[in-house]
N, C-alpha and C positions, 0 to 999 in steps of 0.2 A: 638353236635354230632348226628351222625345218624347213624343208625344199621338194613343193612338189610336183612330180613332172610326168609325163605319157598320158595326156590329155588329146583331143582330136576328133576329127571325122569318121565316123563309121554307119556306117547303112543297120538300119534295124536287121534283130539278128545276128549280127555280129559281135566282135569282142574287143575288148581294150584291157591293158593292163596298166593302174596308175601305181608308183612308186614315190614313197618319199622318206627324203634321207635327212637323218636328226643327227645333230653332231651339238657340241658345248652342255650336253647333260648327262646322265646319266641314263640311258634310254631304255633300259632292260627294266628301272624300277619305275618306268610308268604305264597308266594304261594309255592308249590308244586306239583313235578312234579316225573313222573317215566320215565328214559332211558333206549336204552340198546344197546347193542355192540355185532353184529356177529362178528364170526372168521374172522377174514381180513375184518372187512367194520369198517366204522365209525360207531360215535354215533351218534343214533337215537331216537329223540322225541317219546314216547309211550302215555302221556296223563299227563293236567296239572289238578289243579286245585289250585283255589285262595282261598281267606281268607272268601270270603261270599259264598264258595262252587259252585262257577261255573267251571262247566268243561270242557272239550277241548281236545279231541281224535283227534289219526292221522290217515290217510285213512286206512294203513293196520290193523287197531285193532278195529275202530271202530262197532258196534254190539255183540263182543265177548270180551269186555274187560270193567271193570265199576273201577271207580276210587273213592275213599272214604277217609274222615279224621273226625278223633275222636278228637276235641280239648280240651276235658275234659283231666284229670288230666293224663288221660291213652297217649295223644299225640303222635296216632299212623295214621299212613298212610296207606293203605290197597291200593292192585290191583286185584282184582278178574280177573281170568283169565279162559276163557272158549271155545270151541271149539279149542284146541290148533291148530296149524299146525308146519308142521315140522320146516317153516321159520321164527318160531317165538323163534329160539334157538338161547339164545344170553345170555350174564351177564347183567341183569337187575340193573340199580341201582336208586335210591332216591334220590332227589337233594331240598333244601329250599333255595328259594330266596328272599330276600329284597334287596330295592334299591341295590347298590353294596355288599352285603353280599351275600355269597351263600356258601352252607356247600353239600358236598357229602359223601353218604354212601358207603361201601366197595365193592357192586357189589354182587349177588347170581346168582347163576347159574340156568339157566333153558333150559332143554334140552327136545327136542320133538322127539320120535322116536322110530317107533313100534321093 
């Protein structure tokens, strides 16, 4: 399962941190990744990262956005987020993939908007 949460309001220019916590697998030997979905657009790639911690940002986040995982007992995924912009208003969600396994979290909200 995945559970993800620190979603909310924040004024452009500012920051948010979303976390989400994997439990019932193995979580160190998957990659992981955070998405997110505007109102009327699909989903969209925000940044992966794999099991030896390399990462992989997508054009619009890249320099304002850092991706992180704790694979100690804590088996949390972190997305630092920073310099928000307004277009960055979407439900964010957490995804862990192995080969055909992949498990997604519920979606948090994050809204950008003075």
């Amino acid at each position: 399962q995945l559970q993800a949460f620190g979603g909310g309001l924040v004024q452009p220019g500012g920051s948010l941190r979303l976390s989400c916590a994997a439990s019932g697998f193995r979580f160190s030997q998957y990659a992981m990744s955070w998405l997110r979905q505007a109102p009327g657009k699909g989903l969209e790639s925000v940044a992966d990262i794999i099991n030896d911690d390399r990462t992989r940002y997508y054009d619009s986040v890249k320099g304002r956005f850092t991706i992180s995982r704790d694979n100690s007992k804590d088996n949390i995924l972190v997305l630092q987020m920073n310099t928000l912009r307004p277009e960055d208003t979407a439900v964010y969600y957490c995804n862990a993939q192995r080969g055909n396994l992949n498990y997604w979290g519920q979606g948090t909200q994050v809204t950008v908007s003075s």
